[in-house]
N, C-alpha and C positions, 0 to 999 in steps of 0.2 A: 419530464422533470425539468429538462433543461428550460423549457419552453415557456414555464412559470418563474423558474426564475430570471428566465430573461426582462420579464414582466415586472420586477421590484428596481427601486431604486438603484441606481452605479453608483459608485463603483460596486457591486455585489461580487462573490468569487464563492462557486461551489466546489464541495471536496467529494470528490471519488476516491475509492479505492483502487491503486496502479497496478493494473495486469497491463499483460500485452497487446490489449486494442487501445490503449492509452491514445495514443495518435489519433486515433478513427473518432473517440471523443473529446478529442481536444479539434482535432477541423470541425467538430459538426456543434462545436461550445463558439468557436470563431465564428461562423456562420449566424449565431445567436446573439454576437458581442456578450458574451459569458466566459469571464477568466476562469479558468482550473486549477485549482489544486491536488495533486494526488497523493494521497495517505500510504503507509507502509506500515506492517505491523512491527515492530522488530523482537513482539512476543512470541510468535506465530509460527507454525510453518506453511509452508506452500506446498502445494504439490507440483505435478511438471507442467501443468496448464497456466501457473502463475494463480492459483486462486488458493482462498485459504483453507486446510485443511479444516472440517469439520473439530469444535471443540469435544464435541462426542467420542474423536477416535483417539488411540493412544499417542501421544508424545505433541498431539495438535499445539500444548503451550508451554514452551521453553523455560527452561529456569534463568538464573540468571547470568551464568555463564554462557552460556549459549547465546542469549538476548546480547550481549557486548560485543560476542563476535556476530551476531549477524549486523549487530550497526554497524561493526568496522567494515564488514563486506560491503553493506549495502551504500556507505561512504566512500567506499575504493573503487567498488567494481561496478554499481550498480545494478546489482544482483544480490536475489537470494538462494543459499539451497536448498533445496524441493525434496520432499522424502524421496523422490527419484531419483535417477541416476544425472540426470542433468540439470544443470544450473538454472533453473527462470529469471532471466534479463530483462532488467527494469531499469535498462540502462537508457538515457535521456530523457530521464521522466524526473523533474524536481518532485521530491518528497516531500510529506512532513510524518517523521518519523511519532508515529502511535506506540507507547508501554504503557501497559495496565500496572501499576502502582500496588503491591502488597505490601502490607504492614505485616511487620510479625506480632502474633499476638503475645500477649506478658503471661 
């Protein structure tokens, strides 16, 4: 993927979604002269691997309490918490924070 879009016009910048090989595709986007962006869900959860929990299992998408505090986490600490017991750190990784938008219906 990278490798096509190394191929379009610059300035060009593709969006990944930021786990913890973030780095590893960000040297090997360098290597491409391809800038990154990495996305965060803030609807979402993680599991402890940093990836997103399946929307198929329970609690995979946050109301909206939740969602405010995981921006504030993911603004403070750069992290999220993981249905697991430990934090996944997506710390030095620029975001751009992803919410799916519902309407309440009338």
């Amino acid at each position: 993927v990278m490798l096509s879009v190394a191929g379009f016009y610059r300035p060009i910048h593709l969006v990944l979604q930021a786990t913890p090989e973030a780095e590893l595709h960000r040297r090997e986007a360098e290597a491409l002269g391809v800038t990154l962006w990495f996305e965060a869900f803030a609807d979402r959860r993680y599991d402890s691997n940093g990836m997103l929990v399946p929307r198929s299992e329970p609690g995979a998408v946050h109301d909206r309490k939740t969602t405010l505090a995981q921006v504030k986490q993911l603004k403070r600490y750069g992290s999220v918490p993981p249905r697991m017991a430990t934090r996944c750190s997506l710390k030095r990784i620029p975001c751009v924070f992803m919410v799916t938008i519902r309407r309440a219906s009338r």
